[in-house]
C-alpha positions as CSV (number, residue, x, y, z in Angstrom):
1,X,80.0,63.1,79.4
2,X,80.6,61.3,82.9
3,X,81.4,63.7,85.6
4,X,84.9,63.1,85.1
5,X,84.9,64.2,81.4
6,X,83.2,67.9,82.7
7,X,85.4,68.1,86.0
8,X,88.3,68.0,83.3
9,X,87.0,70.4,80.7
10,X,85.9,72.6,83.4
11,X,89.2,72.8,84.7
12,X,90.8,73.2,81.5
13,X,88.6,76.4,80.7
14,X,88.8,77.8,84.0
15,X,93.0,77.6,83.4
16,X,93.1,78.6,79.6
17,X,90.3,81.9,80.8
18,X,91.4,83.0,84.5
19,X,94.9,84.7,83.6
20,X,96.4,88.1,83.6
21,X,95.0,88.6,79.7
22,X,91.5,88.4,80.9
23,X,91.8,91.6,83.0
24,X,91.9,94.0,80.6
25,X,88.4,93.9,78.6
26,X,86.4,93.3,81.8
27,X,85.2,95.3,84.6
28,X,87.7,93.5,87.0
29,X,90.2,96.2,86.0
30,X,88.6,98.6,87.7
31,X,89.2,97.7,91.2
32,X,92.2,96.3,90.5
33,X,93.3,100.2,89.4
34,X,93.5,100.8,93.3
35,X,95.7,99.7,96.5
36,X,94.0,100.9,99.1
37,X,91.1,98.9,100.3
38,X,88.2,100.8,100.4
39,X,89.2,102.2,97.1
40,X,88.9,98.7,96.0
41,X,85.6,97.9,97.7
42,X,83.4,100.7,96.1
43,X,85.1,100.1,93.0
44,X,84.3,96.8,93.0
45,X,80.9,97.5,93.7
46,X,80.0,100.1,91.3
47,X,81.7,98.3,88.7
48,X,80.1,95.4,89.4
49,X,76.4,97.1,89.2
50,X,76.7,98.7,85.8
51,X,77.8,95.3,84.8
52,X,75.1,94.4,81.8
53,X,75.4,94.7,78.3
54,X,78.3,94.8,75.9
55,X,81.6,94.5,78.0
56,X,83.0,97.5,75.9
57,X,80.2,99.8,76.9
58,X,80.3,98.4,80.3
59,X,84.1,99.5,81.0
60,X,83.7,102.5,79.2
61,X,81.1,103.6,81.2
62,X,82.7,102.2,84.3
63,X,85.8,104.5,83.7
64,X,83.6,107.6,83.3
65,X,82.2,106.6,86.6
66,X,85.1,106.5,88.5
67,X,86.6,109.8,86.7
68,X,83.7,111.7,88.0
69,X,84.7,110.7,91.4
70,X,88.3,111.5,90.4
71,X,89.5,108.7,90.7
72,X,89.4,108.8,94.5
73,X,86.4,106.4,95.5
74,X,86.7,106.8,99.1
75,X,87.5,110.3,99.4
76,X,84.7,110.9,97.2
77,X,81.9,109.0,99.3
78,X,83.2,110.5,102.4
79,X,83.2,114.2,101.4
80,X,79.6,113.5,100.0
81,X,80.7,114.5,96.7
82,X,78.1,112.4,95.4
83,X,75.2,115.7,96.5
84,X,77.1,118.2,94.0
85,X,76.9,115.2,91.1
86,X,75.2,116.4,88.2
87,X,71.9,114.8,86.2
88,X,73.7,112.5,83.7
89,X,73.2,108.9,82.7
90,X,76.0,106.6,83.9
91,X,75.1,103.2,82.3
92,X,71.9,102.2,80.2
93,X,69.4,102.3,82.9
94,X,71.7,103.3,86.0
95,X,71.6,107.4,86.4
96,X,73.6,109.6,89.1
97,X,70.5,109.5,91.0
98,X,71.2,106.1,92.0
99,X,74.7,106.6,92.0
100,X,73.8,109.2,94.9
101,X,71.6,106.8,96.2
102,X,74.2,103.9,96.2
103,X,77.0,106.5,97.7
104,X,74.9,107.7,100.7
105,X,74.4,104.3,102.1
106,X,77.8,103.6,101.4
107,X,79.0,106.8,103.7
108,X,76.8,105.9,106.6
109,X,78.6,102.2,106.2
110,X,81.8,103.6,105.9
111,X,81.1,106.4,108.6
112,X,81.1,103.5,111.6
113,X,83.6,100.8,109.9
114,X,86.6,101.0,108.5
115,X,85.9,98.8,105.7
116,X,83.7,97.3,104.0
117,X,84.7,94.0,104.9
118,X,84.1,94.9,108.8
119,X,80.7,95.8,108.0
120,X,80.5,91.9,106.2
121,X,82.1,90.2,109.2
122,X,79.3,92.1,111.6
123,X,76.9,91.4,109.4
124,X,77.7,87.5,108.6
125,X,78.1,86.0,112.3
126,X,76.5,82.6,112.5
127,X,75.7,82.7,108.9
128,X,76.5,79.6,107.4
129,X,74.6,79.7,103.6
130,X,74.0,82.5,101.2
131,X,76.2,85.0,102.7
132,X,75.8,87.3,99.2
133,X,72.3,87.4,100.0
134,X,72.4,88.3,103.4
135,X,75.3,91.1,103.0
136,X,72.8,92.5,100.3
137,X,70.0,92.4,102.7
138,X,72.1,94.4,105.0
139,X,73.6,97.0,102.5
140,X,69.9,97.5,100.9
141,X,69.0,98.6,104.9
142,X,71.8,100.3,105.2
143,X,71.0,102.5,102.0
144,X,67.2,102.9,102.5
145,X,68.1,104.3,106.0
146,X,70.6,106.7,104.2
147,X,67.5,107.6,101.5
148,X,64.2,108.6,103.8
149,X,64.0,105.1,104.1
150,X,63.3,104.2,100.6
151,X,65.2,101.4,98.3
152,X,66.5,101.7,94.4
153,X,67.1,98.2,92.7
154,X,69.3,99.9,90.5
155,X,71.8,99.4,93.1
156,X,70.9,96.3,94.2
157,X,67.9,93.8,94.1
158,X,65.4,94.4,96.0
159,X,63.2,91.0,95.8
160,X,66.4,89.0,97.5
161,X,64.4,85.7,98.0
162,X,64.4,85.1,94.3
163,X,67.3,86.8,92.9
164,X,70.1,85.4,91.2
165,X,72.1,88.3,92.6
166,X,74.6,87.6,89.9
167,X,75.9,91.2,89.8
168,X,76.7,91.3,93.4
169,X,78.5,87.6,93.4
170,X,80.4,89.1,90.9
171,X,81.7,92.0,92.8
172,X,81.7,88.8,95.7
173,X,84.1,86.9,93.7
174,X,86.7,89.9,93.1
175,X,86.8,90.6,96.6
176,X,87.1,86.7,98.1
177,X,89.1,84.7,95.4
178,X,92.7,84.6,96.1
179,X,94.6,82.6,93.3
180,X,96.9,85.7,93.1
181,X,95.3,85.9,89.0
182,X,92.4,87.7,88.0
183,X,90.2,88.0,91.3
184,X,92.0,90.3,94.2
185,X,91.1,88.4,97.4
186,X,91.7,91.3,99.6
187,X,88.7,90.1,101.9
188,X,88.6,86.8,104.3
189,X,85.3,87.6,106.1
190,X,84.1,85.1,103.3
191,X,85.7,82.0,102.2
192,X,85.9,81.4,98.6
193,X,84.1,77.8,99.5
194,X,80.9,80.3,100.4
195,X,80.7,82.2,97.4
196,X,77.9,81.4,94.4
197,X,78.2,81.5,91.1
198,X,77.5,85.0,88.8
199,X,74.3,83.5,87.0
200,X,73.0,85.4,83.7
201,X,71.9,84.5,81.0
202,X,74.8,83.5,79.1
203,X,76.2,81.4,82.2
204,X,72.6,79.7,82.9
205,X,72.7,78.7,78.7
206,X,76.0,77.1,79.1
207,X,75.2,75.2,82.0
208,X,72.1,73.8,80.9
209,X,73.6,72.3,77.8
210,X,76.5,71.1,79.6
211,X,73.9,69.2,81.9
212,X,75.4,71.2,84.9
213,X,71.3,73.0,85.0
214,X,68.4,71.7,85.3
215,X,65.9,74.6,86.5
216,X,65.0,76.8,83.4
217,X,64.4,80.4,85.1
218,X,67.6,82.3,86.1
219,X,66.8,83.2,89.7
220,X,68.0,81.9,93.6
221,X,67.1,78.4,93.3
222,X,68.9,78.3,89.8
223,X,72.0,79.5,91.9
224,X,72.1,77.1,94.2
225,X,71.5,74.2,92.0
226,X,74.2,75.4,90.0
227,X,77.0,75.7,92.6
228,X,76.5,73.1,94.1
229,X,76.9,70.8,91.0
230,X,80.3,73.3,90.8
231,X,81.2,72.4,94.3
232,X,81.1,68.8,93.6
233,X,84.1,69.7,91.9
234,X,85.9,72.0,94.0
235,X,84.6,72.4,97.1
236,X,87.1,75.1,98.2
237,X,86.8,77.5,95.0
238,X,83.7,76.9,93.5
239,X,83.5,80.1,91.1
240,X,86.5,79.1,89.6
241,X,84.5,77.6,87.2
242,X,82.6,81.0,86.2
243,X,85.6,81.9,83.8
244,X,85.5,78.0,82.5
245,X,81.4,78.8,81.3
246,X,82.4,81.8,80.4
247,X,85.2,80.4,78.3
248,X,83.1,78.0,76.9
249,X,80.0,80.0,75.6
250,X,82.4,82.5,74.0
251,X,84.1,80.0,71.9
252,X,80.7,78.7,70.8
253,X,81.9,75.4,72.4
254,X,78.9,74.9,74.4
255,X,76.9,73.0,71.7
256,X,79.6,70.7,70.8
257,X,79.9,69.4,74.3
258,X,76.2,69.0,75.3
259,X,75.4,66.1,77.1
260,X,73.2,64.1,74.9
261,X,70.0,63.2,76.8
262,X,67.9,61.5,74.9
């Protein structure tokens, strides 16, 4: 396959995957249940960290989440609801204690911006590369301060120089992309040209045997490698192409089109 050849199927995915149909069996809905931006933004967030596993279990247990804030995200982190949250398991290996944890950096954020987004744009001046990675640097701070000055990688990764951070480019992606479709684009703090591709295990599969990969462990250089390839082909909206691997992998079409190297 030539580059042409994948710039073509890659686009065709992306179109046949990213449209309204998608929404409902993937944590994207959740946000997307709100209009008020803040809502949006710890929806996003939340949804985005429970993210692993079965999608099913993953939006079940991201509704249960957001009903035990009733359904107020905002409202909730700001009148600390989060202390009178009870010992419960939200998702697999994510419990209310760092739910609490997550939610009391998120009010000290929220208690000297009035977004999210604001709290980006401060964060993010003269930063050029890996914005996901620094805004994660600067939330983790932000929510060891708000713990006695310790840090949970249940909420986010702690070891940033490695990580693929592919939950947090997903929430990213929500929040920046603005085709009107499946993403919300409610922020412009960060261009959709900056973001990086979500890269798990399924996505790093798919792009090795599509030739797109090269590096065999899943981490930060992975990422890079990855979008840039992806940016070759649209530099303006590279994650586009995220629903066009994922596409592909779930139709099992991913061995058929392997570029033969031999």
């Amino acid at each position: 396959m030539t580059d042409k050849d994948l710039k073509e199927l890659l686009d065709a995915e992306a179109m046949r995957i990213n449209n309204p149909d998608f929404i409902a069996e993937d944590p994207v809905q959740f946000p997307r249940r709100f209009s008020e931006k803040r809502d949006i933004e710890i929806a996003a967030l939340l949804s985005s960290t429970i993210a692993w596993g079965k999608r099913s279990m993953i939006c079940r247990d991201a509704d249960k989440m957001l009903a035990l804030m009733d359904n107020q995200p905002y409202r909730y982190v700001m009148d600390e609801g989060y202390e009178d949250l009870p010992d419960c398991n939200i998702h697999r290996t994510f419990f209310a204690k760092n739910m609490r944890h997550y939610l009391r950096g998120l009010h000290s954020i929220y208690s000297r911006y009035d977004s999210l987004e604001d709290f980006a744009a401060d964060n993010l001046k003269g930063v050029d590369d890996h914005a996901a990675w620094h805004l994660a640097g600067a939330i983790n701070r932000e929510l060891a301060a708000a713990n006695g000055g310790t840090g949970d990688c249940r909420c986010l990764p702690l070891g940033l120089d490695k990580s693929a951070l592919k939950r947090f480019n997903m929430a990213l992606r929500w929040l920046v992309r603005n085709d009107g479709i499946v993403d919300m684009g409610i922020w412009s703090a960060i261009k959709p040209s900056q973001l990086y591709v979500p890269l798990d295990v399924h996505v790093g599969n798919i792009s090795r045997q599509l030739g797109l990969l090269e590096r065999k462990a899943n981490d930060k250089a992975a990422v890079d490698e990855l979008t840039a390839r992806l940016r070759k082909y649209n530099p303006e909206d590279p994650t586009l192409y995220d629903f066009a691997l994922f596409g592909i992998g779930v139709t099992g079409r991913g061995g058929e089109l392997a570029i033969d190297k031999n």
